[in-house]
N, CA, C and O atoms as a GROMACS GRO file, in nm:
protein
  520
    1UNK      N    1  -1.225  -1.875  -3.371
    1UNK     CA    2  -1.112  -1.791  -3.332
    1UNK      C    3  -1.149  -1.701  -3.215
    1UNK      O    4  -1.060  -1.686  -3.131
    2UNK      N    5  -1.246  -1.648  -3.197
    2UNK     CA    6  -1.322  -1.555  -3.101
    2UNK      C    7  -1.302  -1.636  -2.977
    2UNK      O    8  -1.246  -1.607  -2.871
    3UNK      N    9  -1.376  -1.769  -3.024
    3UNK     CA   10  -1.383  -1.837  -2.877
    3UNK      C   11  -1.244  -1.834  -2.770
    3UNK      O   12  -1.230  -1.816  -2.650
    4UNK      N   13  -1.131  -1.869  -2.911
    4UNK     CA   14  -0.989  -1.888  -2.855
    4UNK      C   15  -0.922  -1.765  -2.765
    4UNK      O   16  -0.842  -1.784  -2.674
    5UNK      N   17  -0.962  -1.655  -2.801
    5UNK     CA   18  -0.941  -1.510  -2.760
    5UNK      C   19  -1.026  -1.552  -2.603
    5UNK      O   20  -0.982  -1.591  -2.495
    6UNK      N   21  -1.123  -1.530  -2.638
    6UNK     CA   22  -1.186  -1.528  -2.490
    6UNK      C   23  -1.137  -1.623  -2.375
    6UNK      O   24  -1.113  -1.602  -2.256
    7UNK      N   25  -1.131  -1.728  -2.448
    7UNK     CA   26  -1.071  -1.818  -2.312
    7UNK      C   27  -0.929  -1.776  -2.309
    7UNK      O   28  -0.877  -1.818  -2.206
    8UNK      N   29  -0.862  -1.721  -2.368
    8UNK     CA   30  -0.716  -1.642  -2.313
    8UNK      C   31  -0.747  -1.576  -2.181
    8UNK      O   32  -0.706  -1.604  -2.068
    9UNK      N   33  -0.846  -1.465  -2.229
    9UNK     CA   34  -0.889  -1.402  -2.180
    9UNK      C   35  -0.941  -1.442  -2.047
    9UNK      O   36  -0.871  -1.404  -1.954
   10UNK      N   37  -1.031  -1.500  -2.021
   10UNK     CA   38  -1.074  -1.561  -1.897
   10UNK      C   39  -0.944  -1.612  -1.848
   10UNK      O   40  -0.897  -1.578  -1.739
   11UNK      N   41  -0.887  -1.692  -1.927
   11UNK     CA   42  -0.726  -1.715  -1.813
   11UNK      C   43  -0.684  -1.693  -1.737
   11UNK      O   44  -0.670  -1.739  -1.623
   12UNK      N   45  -0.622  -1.519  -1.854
   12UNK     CA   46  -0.542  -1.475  -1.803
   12UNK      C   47  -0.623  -1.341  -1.682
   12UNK      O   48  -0.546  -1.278  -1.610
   13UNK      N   49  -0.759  -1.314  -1.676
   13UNK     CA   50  -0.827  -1.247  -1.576
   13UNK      C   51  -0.812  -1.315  -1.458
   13UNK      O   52  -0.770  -1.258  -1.357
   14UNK      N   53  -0.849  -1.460  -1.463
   14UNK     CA   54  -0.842  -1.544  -1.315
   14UNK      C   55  -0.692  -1.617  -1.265
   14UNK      O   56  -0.667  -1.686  -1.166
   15UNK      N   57  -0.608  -1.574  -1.375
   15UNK     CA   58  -0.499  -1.575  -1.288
   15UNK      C   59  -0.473  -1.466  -1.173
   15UNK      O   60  -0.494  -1.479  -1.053
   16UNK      N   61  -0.422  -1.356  -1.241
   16UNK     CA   62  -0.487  -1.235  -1.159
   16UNK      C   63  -0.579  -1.196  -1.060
   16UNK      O   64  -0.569  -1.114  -0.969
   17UNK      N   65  -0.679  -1.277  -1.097
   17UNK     CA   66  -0.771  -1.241  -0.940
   17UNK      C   67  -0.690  -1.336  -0.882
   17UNK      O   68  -0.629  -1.287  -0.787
   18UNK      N   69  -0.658  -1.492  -0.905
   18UNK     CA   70  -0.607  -1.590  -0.774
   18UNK      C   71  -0.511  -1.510  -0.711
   18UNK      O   72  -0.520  -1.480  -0.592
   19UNK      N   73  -0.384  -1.460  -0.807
   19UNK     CA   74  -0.292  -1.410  -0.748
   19UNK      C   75  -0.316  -1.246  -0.649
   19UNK      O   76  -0.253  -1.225  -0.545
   20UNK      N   77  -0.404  -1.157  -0.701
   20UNK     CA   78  -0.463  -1.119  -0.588
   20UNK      C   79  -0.532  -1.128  -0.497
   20UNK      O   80  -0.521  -1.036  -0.415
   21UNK      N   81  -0.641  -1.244  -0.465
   21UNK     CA   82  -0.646  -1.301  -0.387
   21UNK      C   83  -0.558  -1.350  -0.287
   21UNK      O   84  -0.603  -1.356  -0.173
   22UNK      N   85  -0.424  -1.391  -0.311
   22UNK     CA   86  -0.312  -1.461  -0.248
   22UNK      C   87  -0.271  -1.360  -0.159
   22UNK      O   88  -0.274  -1.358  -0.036
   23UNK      N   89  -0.225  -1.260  -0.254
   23UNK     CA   90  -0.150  -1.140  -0.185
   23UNK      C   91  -0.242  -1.106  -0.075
   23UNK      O   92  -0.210  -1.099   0.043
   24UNK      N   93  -0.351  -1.086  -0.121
   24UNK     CA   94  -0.464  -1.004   0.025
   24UNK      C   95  -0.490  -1.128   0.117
   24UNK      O   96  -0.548  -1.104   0.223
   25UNK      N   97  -0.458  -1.246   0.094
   25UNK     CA   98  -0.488  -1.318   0.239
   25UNK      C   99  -0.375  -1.301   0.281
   25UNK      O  100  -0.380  -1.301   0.404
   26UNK      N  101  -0.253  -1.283   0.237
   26UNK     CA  102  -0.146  -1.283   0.290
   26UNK      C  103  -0.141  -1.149   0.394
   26UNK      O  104  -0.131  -1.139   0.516
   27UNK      N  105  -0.153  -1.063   0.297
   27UNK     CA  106  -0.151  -0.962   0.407
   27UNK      C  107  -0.267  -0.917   0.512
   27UNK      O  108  -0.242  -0.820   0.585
   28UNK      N  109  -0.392  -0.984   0.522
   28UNK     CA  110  -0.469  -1.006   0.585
   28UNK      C  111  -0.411  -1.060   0.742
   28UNK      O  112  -0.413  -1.011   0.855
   29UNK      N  113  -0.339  -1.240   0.659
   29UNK     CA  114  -0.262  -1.308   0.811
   29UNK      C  115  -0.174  -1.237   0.858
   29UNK      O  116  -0.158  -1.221   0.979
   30UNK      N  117  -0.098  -1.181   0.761
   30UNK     CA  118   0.012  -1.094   0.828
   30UNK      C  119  -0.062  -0.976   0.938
   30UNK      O  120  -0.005  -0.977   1.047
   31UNK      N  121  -0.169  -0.881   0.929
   31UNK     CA  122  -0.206  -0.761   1.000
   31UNK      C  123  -0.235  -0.883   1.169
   31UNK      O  124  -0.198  -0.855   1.283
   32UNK      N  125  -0.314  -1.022   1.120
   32UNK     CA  126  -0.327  -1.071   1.273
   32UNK      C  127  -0.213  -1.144   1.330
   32UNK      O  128  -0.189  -1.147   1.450
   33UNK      N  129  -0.145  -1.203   1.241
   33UNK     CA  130   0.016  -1.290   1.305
   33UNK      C  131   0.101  -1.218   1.358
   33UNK      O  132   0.159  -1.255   1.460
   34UNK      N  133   0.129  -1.083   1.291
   34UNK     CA  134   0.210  -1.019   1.316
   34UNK      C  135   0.255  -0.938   1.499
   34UNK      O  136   0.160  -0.870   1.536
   35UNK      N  137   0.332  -0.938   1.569
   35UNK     CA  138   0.390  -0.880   1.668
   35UNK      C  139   0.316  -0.751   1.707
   35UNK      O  140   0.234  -0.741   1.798
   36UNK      N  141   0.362  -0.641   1.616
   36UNK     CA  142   0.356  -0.544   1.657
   36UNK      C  143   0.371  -0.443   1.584
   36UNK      O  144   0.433  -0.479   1.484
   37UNK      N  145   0.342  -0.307   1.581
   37UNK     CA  146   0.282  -0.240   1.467
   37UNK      C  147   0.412  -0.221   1.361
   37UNK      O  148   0.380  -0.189   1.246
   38UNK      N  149   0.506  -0.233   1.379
   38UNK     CA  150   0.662  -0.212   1.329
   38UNK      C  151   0.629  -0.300   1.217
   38UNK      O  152   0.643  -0.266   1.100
   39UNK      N  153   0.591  -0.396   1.249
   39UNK     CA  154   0.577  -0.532   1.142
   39UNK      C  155   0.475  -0.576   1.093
   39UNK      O  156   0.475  -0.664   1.006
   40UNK      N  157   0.363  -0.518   1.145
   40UNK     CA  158   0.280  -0.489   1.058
   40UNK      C  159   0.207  -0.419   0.998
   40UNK      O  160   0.088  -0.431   0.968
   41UNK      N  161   0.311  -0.308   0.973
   41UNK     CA  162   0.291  -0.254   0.854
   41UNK      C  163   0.328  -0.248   0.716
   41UNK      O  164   0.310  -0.160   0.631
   42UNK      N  165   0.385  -0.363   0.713
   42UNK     CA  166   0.441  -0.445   0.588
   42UNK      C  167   0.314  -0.487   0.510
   42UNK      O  168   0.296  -0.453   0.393
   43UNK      N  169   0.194  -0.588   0.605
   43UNK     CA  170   0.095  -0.595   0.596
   43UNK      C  171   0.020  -0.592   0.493
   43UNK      O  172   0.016  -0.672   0.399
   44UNK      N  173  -0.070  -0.454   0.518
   44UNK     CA  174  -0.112  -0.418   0.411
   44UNK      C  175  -0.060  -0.308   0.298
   44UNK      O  176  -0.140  -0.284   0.207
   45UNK      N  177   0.063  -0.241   0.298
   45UNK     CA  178   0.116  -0.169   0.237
   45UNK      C  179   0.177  -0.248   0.164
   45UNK      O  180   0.153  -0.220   0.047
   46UNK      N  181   0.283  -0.384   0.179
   46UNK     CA  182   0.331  -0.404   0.071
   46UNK      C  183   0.204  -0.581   0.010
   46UNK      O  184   0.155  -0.578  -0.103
   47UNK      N  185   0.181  -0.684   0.086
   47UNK     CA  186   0.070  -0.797   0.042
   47UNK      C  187  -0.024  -0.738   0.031
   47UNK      O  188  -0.086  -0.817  -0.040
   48UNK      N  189  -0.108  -0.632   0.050
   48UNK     CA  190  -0.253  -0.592   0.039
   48UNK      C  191  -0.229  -0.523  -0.121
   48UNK      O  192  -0.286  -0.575  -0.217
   49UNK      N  193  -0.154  -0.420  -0.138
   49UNK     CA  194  -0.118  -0.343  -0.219
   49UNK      C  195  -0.104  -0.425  -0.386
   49UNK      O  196  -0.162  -0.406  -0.492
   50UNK      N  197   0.003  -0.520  -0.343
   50UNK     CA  198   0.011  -0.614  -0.506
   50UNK      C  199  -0.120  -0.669  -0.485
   50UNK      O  200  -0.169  -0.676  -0.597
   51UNK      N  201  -0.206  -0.715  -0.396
   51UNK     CA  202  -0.329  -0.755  -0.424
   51UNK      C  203  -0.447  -0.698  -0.478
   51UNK      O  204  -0.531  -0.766  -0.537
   52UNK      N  205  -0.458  -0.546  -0.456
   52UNK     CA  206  -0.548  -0.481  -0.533
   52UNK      C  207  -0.490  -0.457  -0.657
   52UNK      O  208  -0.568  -0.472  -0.751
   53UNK      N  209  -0.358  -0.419  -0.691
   53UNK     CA  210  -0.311  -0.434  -0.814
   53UNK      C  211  -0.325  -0.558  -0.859
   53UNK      O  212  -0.318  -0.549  -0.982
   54UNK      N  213  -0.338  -0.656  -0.832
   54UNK     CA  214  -0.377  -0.785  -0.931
   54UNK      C  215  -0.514  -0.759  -1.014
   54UNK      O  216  -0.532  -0.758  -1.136
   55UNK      N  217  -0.611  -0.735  -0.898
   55UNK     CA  218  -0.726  -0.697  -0.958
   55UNK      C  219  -0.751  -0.640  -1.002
   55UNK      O  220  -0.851  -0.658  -1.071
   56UNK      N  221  -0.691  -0.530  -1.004
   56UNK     CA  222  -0.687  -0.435  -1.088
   56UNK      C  223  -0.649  -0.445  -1.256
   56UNK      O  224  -0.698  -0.400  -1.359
   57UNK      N  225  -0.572  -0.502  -1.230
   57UNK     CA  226  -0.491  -0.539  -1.402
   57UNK      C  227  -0.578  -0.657  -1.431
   57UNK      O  228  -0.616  -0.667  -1.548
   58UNK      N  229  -0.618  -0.749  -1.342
   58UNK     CA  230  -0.773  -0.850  -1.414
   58UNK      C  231  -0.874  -0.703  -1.479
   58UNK      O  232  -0.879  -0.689  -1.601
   59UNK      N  233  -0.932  -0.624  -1.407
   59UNK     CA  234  -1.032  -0.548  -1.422
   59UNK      C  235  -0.961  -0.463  -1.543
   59UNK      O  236  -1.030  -0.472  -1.645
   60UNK      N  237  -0.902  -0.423  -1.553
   60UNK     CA  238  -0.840  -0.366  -1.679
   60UNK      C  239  -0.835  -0.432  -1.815
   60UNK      O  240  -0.887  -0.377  -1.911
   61UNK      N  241  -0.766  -0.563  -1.828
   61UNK     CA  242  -0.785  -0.660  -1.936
   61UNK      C  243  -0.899  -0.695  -1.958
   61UNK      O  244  -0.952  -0.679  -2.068
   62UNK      N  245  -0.961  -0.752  -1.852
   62UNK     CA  246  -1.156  -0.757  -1.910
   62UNK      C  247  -1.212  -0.661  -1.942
   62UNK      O  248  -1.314  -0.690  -2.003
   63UNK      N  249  -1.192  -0.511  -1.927
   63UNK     CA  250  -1.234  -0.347  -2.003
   63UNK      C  251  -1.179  -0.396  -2.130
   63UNK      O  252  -1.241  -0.411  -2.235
   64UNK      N  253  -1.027  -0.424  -2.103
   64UNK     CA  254  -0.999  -0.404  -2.306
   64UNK      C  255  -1.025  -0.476  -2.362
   64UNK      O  256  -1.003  -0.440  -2.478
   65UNK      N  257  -1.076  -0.599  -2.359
   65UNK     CA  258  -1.160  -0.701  -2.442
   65UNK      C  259  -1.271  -0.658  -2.422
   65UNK      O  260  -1.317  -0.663  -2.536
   66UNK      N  261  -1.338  -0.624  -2.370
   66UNK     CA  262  -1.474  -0.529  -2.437
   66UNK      C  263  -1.492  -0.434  -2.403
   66UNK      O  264  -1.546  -0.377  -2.308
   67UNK      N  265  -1.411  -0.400  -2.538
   67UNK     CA  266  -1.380  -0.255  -2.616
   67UNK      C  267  -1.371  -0.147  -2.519
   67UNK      O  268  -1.442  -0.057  -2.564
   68UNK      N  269  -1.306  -0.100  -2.374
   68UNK     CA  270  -1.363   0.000  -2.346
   68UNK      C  271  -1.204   0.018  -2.293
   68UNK      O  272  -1.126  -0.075  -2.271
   69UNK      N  273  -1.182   0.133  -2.281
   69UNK     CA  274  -1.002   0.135  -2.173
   69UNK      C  275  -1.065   0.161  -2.028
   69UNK      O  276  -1.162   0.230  -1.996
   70UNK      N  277  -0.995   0.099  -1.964
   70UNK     CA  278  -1.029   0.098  -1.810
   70UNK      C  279  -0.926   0.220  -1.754
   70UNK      O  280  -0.818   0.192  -1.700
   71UNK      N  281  -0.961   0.331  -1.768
   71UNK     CA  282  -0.955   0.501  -1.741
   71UNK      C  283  -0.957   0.458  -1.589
   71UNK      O  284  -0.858   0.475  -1.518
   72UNK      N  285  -1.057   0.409  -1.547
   72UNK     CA  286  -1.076   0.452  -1.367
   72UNK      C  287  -1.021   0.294  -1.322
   72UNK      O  288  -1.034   0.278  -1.201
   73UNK      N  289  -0.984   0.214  -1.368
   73UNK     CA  290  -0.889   0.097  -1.291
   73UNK      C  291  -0.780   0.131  -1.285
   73UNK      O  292  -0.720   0.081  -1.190
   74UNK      N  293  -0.672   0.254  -1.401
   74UNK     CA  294  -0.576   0.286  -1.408
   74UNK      C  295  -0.593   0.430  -1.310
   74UNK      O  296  -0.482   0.464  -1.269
   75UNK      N  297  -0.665   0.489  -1.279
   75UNK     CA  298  -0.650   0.612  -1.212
   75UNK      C  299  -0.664   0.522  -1.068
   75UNK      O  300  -0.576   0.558  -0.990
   76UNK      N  301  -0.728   0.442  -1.025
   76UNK     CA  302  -0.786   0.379  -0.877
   76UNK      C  303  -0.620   0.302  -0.857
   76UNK      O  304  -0.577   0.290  -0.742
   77UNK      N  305  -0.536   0.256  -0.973
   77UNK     CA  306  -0.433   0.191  -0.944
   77UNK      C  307  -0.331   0.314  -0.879
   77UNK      O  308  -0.290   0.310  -0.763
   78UNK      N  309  -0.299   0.420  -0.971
   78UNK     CA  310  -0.243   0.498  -0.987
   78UNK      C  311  -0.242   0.592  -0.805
   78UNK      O  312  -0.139   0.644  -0.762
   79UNK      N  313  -0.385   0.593  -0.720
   79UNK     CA  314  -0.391   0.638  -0.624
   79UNK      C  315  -0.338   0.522  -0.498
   79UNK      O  316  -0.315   0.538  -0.378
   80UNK      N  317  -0.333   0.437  -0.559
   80UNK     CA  318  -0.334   0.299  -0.435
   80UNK      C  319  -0.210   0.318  -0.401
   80UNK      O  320  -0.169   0.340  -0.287
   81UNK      N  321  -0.111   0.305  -0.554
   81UNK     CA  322   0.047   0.280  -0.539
   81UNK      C  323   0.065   0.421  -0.487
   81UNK      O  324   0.173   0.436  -0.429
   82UNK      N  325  -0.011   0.529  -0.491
   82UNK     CA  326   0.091   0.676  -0.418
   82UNK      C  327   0.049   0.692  -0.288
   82UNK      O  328   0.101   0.757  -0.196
   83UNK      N  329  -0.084   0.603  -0.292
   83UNK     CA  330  -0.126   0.659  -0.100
   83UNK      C  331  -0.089   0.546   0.033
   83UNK      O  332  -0.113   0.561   0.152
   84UNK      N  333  -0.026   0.438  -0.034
   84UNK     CA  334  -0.015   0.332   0.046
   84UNK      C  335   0.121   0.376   0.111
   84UNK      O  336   0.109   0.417   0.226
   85UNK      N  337   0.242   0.377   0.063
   85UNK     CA  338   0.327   0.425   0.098
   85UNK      C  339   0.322   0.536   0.177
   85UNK      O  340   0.372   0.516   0.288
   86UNK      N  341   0.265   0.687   0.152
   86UNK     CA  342   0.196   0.770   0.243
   86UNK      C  343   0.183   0.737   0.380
   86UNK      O  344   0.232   0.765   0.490
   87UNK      N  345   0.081   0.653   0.321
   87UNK     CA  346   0.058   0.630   0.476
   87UNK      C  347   0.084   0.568   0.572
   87UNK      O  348   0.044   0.581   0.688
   88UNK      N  349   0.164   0.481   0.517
   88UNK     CA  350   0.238   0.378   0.582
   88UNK      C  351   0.349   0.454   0.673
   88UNK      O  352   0.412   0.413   0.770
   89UNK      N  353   0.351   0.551   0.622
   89UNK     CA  354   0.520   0.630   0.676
   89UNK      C  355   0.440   0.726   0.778
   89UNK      O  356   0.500   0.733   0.885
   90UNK      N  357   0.337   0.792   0.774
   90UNK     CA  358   0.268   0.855   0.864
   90UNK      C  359   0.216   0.778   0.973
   90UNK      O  360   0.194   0.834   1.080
   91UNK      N  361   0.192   0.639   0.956
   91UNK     CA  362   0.146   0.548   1.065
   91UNK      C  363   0.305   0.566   1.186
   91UNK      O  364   0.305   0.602   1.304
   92UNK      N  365   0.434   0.520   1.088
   92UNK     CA  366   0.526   0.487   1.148
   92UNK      C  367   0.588   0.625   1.228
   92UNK      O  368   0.663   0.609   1.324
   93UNK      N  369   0.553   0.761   1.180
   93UNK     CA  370   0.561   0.883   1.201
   93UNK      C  371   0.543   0.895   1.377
   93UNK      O  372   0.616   0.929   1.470
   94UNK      N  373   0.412   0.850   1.364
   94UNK     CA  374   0.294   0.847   1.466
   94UNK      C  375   0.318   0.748   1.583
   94UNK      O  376   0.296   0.751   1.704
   95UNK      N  377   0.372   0.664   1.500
   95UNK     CA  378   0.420   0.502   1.672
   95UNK      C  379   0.543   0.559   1.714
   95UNK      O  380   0.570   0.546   1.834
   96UNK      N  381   0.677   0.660   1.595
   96UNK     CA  382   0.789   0.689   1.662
   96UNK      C  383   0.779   0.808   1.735
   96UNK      O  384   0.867   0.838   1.816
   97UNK      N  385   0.671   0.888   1.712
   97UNK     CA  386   0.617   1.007   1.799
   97UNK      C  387   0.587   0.934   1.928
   97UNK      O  388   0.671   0.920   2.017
   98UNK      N  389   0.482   0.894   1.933
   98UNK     CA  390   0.428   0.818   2.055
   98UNK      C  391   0.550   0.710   2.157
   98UNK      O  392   0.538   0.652   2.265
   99UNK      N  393   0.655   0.721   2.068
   99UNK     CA  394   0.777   0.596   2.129
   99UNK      C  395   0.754   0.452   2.157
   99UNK      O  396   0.798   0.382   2.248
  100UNK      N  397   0.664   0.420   2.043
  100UNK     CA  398   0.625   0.267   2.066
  100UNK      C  399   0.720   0.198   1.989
  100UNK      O  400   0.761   0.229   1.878
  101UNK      N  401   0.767   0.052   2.095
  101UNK     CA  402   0.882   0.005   2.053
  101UNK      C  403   0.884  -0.119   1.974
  101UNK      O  404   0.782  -0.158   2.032
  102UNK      N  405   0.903  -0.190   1.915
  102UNK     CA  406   0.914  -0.300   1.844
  102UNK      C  407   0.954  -0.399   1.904
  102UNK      O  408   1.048  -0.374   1.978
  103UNK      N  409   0.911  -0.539   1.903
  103UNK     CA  410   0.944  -0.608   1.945
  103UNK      C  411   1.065  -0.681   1.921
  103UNK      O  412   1.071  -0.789   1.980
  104UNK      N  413   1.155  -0.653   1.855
  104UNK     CA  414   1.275  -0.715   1.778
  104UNK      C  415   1.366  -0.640   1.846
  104UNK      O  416   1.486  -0.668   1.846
  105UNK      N  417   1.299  -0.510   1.925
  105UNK     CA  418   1.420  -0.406   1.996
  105UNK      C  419   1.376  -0.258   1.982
  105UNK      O  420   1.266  -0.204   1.981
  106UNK      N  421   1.504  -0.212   1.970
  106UNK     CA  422   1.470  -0.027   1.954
  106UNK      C  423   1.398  -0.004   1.810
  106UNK      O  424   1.392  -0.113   1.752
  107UNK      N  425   1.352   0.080   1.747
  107UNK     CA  426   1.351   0.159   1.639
  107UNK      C  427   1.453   0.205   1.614
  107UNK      O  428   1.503   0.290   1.688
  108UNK      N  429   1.502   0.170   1.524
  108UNK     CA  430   1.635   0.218   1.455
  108UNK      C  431   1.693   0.357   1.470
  108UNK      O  432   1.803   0.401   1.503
  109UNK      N  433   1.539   0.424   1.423
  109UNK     CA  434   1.564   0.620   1.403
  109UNK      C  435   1.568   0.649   1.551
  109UNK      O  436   1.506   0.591   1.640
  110UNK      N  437   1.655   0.750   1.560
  110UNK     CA  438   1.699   0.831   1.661
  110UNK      C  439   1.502   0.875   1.757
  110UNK      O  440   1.422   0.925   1.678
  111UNK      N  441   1.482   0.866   1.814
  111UNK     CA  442   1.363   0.901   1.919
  111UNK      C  443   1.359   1.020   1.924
  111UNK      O  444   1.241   1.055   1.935
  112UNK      N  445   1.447   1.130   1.920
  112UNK     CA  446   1.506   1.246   1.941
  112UNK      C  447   1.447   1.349   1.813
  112UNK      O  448   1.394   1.460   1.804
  113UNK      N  449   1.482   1.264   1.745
  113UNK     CA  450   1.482   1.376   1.601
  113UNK      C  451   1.290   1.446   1.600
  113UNK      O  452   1.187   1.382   1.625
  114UNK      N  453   1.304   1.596   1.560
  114UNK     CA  454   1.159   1.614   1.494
  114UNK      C  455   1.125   1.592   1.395
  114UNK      O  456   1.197   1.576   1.296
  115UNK      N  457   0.965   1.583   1.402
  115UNK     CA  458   0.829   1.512   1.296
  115UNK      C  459   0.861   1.586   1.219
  115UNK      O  460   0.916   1.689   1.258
  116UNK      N  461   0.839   1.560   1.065
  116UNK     CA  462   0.836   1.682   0.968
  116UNK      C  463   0.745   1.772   0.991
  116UNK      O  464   0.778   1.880   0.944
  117UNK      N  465   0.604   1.775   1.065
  117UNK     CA  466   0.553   1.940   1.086
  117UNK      C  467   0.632   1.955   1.202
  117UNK      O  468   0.648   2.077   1.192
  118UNK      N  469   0.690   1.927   1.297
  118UNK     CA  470   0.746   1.984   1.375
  118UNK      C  471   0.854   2.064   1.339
  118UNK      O  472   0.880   2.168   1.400
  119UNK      N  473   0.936   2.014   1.224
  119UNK     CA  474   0.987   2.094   1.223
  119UNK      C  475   0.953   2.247   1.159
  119UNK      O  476   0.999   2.355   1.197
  120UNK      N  477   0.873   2.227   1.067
  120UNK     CA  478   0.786   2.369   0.988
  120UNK      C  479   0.782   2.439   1.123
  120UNK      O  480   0.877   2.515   1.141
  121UNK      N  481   0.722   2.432   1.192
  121UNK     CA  482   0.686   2.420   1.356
  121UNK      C  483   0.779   2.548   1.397
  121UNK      O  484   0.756   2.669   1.399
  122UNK      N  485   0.902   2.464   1.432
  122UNK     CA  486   1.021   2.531   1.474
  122UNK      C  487   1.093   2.624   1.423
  122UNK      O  488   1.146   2.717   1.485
  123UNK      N  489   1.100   2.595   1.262
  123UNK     CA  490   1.156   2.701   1.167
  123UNK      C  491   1.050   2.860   1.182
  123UNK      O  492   1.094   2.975   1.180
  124UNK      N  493   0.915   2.818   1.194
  124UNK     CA  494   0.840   2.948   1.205
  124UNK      C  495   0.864   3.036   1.364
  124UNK      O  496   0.887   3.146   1.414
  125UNK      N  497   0.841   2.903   1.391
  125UNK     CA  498   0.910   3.000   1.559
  125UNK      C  499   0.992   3.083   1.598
  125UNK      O  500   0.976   3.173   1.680
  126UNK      N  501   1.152   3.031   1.491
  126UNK     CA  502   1.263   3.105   1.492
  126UNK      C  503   1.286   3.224   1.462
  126UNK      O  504   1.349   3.322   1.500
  127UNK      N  505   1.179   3.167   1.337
  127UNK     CA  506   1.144   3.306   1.251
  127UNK      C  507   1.117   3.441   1.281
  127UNK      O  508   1.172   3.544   1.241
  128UNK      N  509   0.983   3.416   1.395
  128UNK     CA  510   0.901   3.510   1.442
  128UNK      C  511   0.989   3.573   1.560
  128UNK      O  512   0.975   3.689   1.601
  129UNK      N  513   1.091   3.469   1.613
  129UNK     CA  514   1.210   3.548   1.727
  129UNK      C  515   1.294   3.624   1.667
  129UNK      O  516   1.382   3.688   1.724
  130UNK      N  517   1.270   3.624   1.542
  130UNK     CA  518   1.410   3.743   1.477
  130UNK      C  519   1.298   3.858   1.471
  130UNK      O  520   1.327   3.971   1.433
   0.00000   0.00000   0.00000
């Protein structure tokens, strides 16, 4: 019966790595196929991202079959999914600051509008004129 458990187990771990594997070559080809930074930043924020989460949830299920809870695969997951997004939007922050254009055309968002510290920026400025 043990044996039967384990080879679940092994299964269902190397499904998970293949399928993260997949995701990270994907978003690997995507960072070099890709145009231009607009598009690839899909990249590794959204194919890189389910790819360390694959492994992650392999590395987790092989903790709970022997015996241990995977505390730091769930905290390492837990930082991936909040900082990827982050930064993804600060990259795009940074190319619509700079006015770099996409190859498909304009950037959608207005060119015009201020950065979120800019605006902190401005509100203190106003401030200090009253």
């Amino acid at each position: 019966m043990e044996n039967n458990m384990q080879l679940v187990m092994e299964i269902t771990v190397s499904f998970f790595l293949i399928i993260g594997a997949f995701f990270t070559l994907v978003g690997g080809i995507g960072m070099v196929k890709l145009p231009d930074l607009f598009m690839r930043l899909h990249a590794p924020t959204k194919a890189s991202t389910l790819g360390l989460g694959s492994f992650l949830i392999a590395a987790m299920i092989y903790s709970a079959f022997n015996s241990r809870f995977g505390f730091s695969e769930l905290l390492i997951t837990l930082l991936v999914f909040i900082t990827a997004p982050v930064s993804a939007n600060l990259i795009a922050q940074a190319a619509i600051h700079l006015r770099l254009r996409s190859t498909s055309g304009d950037v959608p968002e207005s060119l015009d509008r201020p950065l979120p510290w800019q605006r902190q920026r401005k509100a203190r400025h106003q401030e200090e004129e009253l």
